[in-house]
N, C-alpha and C positions, 0 to 999 in steps of 0.2 A: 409527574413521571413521564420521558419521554424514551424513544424506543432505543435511543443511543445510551441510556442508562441500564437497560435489560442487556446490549452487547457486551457494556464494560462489567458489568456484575455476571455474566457466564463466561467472559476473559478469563475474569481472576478467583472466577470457582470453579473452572477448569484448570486453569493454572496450581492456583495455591500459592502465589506469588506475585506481589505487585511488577515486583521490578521486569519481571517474563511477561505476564499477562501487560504491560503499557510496552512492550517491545512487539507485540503479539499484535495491539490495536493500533502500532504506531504512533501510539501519543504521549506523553510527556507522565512521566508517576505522579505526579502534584494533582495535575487535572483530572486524575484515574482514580486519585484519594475522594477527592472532592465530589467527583461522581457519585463514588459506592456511600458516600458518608449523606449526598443529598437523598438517596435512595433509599437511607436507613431511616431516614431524620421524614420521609415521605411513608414510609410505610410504618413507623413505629415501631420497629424491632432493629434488633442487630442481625445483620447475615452473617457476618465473619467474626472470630476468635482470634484476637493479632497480638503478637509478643515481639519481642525482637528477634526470636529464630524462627518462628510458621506463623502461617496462616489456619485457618480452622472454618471451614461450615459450620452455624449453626445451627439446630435444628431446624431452626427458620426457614436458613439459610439452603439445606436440602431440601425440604418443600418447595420455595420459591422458586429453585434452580429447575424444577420440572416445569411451574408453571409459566416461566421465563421462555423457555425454549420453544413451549408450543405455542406461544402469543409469537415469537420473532419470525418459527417458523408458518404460522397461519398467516400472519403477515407477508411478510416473503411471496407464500402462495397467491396470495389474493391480487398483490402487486402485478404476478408476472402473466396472470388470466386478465385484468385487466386492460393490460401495455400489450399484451400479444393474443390479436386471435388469432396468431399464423401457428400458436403453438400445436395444434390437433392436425394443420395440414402436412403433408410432405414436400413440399417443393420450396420449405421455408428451414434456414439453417440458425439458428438461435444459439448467439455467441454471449457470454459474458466478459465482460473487460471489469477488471477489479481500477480503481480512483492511483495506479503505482503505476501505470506505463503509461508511454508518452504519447501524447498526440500524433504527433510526426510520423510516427513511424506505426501509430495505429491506423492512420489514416490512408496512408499507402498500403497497407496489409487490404480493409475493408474493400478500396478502388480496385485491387487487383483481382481479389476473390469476386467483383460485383461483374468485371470487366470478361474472367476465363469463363464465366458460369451464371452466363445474363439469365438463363431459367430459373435459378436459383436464389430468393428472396432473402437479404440478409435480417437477421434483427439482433439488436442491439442492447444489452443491460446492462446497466453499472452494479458491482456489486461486491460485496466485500470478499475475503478468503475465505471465511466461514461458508456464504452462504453458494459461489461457487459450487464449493463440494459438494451441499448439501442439494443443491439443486442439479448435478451430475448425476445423484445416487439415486435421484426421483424419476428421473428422465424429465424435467421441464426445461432443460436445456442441453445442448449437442457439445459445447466444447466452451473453454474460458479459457483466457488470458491474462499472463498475471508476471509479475516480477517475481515473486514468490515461488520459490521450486517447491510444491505440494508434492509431497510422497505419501499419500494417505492411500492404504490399501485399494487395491481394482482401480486405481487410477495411474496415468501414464504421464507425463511430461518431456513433452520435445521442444529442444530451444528453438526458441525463431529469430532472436538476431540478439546482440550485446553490442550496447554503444559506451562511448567513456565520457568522463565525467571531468566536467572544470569548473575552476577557482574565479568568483568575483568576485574583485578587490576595490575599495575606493581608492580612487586616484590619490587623496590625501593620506593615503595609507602605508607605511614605513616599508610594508610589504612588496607593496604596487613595483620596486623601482627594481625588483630581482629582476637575472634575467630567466631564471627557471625555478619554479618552486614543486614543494614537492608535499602532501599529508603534514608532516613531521614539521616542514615550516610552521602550519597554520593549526596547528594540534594546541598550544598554549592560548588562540582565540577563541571567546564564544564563535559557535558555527551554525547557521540558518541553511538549513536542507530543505528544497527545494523537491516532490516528490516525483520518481521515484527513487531519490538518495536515502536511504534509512543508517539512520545511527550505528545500526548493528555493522552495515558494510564500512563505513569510517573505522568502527572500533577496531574492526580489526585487523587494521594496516596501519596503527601507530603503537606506539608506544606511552605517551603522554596521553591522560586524558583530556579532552578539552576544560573548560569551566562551565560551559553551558554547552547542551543541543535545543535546540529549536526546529521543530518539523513543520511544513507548510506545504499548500498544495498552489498556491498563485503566482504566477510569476512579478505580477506588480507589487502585491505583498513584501515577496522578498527583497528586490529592487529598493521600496521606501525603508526596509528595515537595514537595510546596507548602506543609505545614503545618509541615514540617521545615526549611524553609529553606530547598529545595535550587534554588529557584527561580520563575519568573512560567510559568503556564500557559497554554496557548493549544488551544482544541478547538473542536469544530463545535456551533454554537446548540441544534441541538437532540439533542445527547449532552448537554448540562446543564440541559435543559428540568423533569426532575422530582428535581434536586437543591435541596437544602436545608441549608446550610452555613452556621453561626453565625462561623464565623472567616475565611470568603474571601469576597470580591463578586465579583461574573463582570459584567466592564463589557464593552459592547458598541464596537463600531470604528466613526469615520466613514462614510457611504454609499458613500463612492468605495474601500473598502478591499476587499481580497483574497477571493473569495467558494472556495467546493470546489465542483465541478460534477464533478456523475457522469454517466457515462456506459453508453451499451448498443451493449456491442464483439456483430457480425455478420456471418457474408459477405457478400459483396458483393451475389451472387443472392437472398439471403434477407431482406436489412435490410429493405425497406417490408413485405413479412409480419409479421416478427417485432416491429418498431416498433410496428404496429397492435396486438399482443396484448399488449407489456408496454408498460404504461404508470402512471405517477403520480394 
């Protein structure tokens, strides 16, 4: 049992729903089966009641989902006492970044916040949506960042910037030779998303649905799976800003197309402070 199989079984017992709960953890419904199915076949019971129109706890399955949540969240805990003993000082500002905004432009945010406010100690965590919020509600952290617009009760979200998203194509590709393409071109290709592009932002600006999605968080990853065939790319403008690739072109989308806007998750009482200190 590993701790990414307690995330995906409180997903989809939160949920009640594969298809929601693997759009929830960003990953693929097959891998999300496989999960819950390795988790049941590891603990020897069933958690879930599945038909073709619900899902169902089982008794088990409500049991578990309690002792789930305090194993991820003691973990959680332990991790961020660990990685931070600036957490009990004040002169230290303790940020979450969720694995869905970019480098680039997170990087620029951290330089400028380190640069206005050299007293003030940044620290850094990676971490999922879940635990974000969870770690807001506790006070073990000041403020997160996330592609993700969280509207969960006593929390605030202010956008800090949106950047837009392009197509790469392999050069041998029927596609490559447009002179403008647009969603709805490449909507009949399997399509490798590049994070933070998620499925759900594609879905709903076509019509057609693709035949496959594919989510991934590597940039060379996608690259070899584009060069291979295994389908048309789509990531954020500026994750392909200092690429340089003889066999793909990276065309850009109409004005009116899909942009990724990140956000700065806060409490409620804290958002116009913490707004004023991080910024773009």
């Amino acid at each position: 049992m590993e701790l990414r199989h307690l995330r995906h079984f409180i997903g989809v017992a939160e949920e009640l729903h594969f298809g929601r709960a693997a759009n929830r953890l960003h990953i693929e419904q097959s891998p999300l089966s496989r999960s819950i199915k390795d988790l049941e076949n590891d603990l020897g019971v069933k958690l879930f009641e599945r038909t073709t129109r619900s899902t169902k706890l089982t008794h088990a399955g409500e049991i578990f989902l309690d002792e789930a949540r305090q194993i991820v969240l003691a973990i959680e805990k332990a991790r961020l006492r660990i990685n931070s003993s600036c957490q009990q000082l004040n002169n230290k500002l303790r940020i979450a970044i969720t694995d869905n905004i970019t480098q680039a432009y997170a990087t620029k945010l951290i330089k400028r916040c380190n640069k206005e406010h050299p007293d003030l100690q940044t620290c850094i965590f990676e971490f999922s949506e879940e635990q974000l919020v969870a770690s807001l509600g506790s006070g073990e952290i000041d403020a997160g960042i996330s592609s993700i617009n969280i509207t969960s009760s006593g929390l605030t979200s202010t956008r800090l910037w949106s950047e837009e998203i392009v197509i790469l194509i392999p050069l041998n590709h029927c596609l490559s030779n447009k002179i403008t393409i647009t969603l709805e071109d490449i909507a009949t290709q399997p399509l490798i998303l590049l994070k933070p592009v998620t499925q759900n932002l594609i879905k709903n600006h076509i019509t057609t649905q693709p035949p496959s999605f594919e989510l991934i968080s590597n940039l060379d990853v996608l690259l070899l799976l584009i060069n291979t065939g295994c389908g048309i790319g789509i990531a954020a403008k500026s994750q392909t800003s200092m690429l340089s690739h003889s066999k793909i072109r990276i065309m850009s989308l109409p004005p009116d197309s899909p942009e990724i806007t990140t956000y700065l998750i806060t409490l409620n009482q804290n958002s116009d402070r913490l707004a004023t200190l991080i910024q773009v």
